[in-house]
MMTF fields as JSON, N, C-alpha, C and O atoms, coordinates in Angstrom:
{
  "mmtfVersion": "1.0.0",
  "mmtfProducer": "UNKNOWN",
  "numBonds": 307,
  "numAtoms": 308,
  "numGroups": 77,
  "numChains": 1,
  "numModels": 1,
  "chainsPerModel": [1],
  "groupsPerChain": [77],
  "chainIdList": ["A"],
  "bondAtomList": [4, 2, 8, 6, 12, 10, 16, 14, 20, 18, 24, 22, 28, 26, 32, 30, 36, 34, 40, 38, 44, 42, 48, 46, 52, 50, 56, 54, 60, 58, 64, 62, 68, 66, 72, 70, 76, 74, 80, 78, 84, 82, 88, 86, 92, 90, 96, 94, 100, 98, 104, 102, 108, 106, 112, 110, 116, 114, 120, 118, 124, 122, 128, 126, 132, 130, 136, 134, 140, 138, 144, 142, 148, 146, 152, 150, 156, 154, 160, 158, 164, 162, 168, 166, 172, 170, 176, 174, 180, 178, 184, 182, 188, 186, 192, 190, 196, 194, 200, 198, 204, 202, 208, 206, 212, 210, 216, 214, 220, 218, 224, 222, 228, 226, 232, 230, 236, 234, 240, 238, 244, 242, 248, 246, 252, 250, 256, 254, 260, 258, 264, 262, 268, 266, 272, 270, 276, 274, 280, 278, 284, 282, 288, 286, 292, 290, 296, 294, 300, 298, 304, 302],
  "bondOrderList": [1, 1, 1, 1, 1, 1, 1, 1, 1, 1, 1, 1, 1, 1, 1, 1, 1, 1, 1, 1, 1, 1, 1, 1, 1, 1, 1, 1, 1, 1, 1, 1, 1, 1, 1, 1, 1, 1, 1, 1, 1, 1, 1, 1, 1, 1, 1, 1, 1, 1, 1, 1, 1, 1, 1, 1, 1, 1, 1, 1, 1, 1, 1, 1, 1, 1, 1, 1, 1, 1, 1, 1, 1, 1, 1, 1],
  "groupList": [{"groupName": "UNK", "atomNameList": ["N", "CA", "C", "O"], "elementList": ["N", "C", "C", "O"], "formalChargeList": [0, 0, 0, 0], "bondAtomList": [1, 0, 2, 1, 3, 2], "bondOrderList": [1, 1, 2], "singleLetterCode": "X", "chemCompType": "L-PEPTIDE LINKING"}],
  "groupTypeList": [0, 0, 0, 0, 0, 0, 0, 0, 0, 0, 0, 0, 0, 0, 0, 0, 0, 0, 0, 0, 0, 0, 0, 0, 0, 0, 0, 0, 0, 0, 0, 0, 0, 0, 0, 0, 0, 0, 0, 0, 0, 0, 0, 0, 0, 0, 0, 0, 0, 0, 0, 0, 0, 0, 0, 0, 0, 0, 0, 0, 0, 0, 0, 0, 0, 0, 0, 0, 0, 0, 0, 0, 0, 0, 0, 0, 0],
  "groupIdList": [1, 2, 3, 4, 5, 6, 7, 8, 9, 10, 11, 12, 13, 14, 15, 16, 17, 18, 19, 20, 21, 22, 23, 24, 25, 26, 27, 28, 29, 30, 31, 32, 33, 34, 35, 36, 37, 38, 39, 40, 41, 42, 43, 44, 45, 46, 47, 48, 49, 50, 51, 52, 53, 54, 55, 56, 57, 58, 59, 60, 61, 62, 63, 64, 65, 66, 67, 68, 69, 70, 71, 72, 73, 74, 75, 76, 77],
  "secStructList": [7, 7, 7, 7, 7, 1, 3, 3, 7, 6, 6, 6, 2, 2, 2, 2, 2, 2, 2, 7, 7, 7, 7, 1, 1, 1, 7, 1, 1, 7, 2, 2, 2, 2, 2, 2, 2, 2, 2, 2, 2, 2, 2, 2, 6, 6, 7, 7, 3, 3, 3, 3, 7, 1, 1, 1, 6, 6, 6, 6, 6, 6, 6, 6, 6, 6, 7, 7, 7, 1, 3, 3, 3, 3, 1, 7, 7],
  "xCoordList": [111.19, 111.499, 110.469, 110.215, 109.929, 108.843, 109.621, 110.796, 108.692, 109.25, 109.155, 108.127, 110.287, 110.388, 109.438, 109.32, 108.782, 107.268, 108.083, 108.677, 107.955, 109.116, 108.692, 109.646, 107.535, 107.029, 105.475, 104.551, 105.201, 103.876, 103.532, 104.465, 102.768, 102.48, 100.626, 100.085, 99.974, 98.575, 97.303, 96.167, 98.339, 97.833, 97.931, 97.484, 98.47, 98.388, 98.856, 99.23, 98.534, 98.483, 97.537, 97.831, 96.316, 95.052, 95.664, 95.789, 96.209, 96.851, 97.658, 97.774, 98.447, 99.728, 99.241, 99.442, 98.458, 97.767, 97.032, 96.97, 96.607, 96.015, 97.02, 96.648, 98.344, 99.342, 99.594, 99.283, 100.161, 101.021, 100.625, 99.457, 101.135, 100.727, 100.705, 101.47, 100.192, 100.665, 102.195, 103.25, 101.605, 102.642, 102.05, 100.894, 103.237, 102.591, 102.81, 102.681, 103.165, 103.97, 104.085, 103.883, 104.613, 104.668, 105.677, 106.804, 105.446, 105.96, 105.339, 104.619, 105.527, 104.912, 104.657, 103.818, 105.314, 105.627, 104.496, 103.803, 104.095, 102.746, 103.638, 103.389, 104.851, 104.752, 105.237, 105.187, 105.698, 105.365, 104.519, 104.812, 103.347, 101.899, 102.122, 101.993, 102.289, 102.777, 103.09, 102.462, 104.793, 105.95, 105.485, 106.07, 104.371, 104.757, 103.441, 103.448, 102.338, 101.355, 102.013, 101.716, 103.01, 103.655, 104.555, 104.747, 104.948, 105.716, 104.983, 105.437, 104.028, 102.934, 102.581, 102.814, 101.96, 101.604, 102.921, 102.845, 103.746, 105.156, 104.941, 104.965, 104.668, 104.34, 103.634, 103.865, 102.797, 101.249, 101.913, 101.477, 102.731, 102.783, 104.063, 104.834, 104.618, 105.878, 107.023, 107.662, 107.329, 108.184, 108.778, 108.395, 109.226, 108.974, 110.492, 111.479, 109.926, 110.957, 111.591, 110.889, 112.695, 112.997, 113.324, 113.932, 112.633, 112.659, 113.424, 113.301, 114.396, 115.27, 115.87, 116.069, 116.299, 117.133, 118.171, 118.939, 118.285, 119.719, 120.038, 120.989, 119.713, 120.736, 121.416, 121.863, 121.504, 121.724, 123.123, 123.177, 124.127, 125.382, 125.801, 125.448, 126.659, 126.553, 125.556, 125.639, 124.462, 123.158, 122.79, 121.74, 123.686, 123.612, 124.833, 124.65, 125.888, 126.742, 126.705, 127.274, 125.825, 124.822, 124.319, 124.641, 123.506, 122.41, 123.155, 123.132, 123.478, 124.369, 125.237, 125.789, 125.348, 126.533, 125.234, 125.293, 124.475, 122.805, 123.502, 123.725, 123.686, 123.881, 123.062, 123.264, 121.905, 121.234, 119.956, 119.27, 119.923, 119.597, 117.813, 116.831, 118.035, 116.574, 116.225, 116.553, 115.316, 114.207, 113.235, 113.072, 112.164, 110.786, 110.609, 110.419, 110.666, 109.991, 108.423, 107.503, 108.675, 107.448, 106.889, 106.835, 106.139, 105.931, 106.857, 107.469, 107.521, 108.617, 108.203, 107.406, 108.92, 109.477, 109.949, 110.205],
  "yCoordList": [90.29, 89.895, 88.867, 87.972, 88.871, 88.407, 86.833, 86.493, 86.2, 85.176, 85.861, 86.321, 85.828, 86.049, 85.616, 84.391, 86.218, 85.446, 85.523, 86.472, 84.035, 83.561, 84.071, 84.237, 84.421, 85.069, 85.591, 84.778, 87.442, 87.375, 86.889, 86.979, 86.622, 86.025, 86.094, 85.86, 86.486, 86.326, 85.297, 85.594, 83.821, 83.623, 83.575, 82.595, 84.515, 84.689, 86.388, 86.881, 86.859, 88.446, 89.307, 90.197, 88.564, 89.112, 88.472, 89.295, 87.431, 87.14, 88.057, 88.657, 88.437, 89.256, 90.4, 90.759, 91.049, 92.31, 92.539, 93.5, 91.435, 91.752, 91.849, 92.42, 91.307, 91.146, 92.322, 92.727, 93.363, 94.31, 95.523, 95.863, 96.087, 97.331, 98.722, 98.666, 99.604, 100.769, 101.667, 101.285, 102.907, 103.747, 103.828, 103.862, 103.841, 103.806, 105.703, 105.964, 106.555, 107.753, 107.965, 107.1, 109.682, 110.209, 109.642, 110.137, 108.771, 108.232, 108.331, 107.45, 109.163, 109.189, 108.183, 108.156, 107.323, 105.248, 105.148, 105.206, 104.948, 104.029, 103.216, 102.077, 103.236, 102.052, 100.93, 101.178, 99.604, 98.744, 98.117, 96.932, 98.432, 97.88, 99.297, 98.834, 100.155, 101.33, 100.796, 100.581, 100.517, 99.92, 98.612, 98.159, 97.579, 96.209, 96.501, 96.082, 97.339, 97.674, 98.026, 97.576, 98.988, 99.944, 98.717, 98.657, 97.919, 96.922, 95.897, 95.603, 95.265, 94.653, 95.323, 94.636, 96.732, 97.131, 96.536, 95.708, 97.21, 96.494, 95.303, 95.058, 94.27, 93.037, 92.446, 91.581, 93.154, 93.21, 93.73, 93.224, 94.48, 95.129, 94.245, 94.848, 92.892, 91.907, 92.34, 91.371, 93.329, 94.096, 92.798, 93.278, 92.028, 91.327, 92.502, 93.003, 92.53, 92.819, 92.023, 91.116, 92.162, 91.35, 92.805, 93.861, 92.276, 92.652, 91.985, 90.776, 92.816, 92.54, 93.081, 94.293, 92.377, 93.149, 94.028, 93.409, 95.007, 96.269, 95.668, 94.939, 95.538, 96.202, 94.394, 94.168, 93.587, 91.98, 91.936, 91.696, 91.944, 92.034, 91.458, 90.317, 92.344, 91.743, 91.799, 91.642, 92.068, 91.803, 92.755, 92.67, 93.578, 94.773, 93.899, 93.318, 94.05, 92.734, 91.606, 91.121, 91.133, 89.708, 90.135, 89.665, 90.989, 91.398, 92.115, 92.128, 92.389, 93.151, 91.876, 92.127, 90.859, 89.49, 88.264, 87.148, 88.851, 87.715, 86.087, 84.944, 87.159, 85.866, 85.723, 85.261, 86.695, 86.908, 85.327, 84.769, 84.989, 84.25, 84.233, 83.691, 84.868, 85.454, 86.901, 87.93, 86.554, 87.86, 87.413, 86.194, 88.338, 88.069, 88.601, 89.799, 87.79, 87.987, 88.36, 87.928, 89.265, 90.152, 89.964, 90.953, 88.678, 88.413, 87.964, 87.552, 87.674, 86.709, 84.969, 84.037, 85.279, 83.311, 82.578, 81.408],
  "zCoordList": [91.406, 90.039, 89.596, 90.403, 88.589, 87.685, 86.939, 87.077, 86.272, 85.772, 84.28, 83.783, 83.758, 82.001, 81.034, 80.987, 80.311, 79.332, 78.153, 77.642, 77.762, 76.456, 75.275, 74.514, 74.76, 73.894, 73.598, 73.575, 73.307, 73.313, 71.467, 70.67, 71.205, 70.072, 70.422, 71.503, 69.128, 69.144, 70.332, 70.701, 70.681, 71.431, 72.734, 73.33, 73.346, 74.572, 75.215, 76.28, 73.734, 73.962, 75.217, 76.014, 74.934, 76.549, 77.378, 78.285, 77.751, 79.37, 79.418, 80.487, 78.294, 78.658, 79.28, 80.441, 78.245, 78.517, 80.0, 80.766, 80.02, 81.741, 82.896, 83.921, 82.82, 83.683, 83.776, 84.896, 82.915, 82.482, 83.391, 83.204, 84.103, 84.78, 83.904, 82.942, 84.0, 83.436, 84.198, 84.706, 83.93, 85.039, 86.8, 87.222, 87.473, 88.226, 89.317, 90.513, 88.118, 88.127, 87.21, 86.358, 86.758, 86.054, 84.82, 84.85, 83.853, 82.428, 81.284, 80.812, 80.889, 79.196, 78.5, 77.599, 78.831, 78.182, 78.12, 77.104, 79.441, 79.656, 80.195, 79.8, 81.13, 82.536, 80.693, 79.488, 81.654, 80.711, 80.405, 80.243, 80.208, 79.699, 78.283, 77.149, 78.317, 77.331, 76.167, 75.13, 76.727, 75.608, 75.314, 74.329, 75.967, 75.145, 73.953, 72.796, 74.609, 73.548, 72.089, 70.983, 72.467, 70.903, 70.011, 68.797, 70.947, 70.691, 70.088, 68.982, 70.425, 69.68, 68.578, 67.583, 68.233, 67.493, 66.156, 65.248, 66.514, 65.335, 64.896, 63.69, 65.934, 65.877, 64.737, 63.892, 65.004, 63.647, 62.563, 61.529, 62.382, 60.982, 60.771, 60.025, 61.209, 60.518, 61.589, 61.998, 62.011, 62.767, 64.586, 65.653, 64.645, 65.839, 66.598, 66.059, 68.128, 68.971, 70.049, 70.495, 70.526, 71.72, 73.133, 72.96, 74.471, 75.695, 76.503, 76.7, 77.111, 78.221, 78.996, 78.921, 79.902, 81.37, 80.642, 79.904, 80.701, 80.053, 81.152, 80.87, 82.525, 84.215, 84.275, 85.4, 83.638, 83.75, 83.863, 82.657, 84.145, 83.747, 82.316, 82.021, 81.29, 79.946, 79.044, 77.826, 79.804, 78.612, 77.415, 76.778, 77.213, 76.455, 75.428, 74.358, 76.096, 75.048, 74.527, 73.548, 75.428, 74.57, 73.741, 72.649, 73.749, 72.577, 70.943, 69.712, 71.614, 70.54, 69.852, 68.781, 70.276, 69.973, 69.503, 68.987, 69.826, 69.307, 70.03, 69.631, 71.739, 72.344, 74.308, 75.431, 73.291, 74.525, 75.077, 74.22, 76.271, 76.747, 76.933, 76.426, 77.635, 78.37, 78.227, 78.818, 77.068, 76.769, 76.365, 76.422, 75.766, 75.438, 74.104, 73.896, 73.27, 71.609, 71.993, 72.687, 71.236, 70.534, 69.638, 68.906, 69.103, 67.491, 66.833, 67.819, 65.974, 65.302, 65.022, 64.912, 65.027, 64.96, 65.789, 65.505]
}
């Protein structure tokens, strides 16, 4: 398990980008280096997203309750 990156935002998008693996097997995504690219892309056009554990216990009900703890903004505020 990785340490959580609190937000990608313009300046520290190339660190991100270099971390990020692709697939490492057959995924159409692109692995998550894929999804945070498409996800950035949103980013740029005003669109911000949030990334997180689905498998966390609750964390699907947090999110949904905008009482999620630990994820990673995508651009926003």
């Amino acid at each position: 398990r990785g340490n959580v990156i609190k937000k990608i935002a313009p300046g520290n998008i190339d660190e991100v980008r270099s971390l990020l693996a692709g697939s490492g097997g057959v995924d159409v995504t692109g692995g998550m280096r894929g999804k945070i690219m498409e996800l950035w892309d949103l980013a740029r056009a005003g669109i911000p997203s949030r990334v997180f554990n689905v498998e966390a216990p609750g964390g699907v009900a947090k999110f949904l309750k905008n009482d999620l703890k630990e994820f990673t903004l995508i651009g926003g505020e």
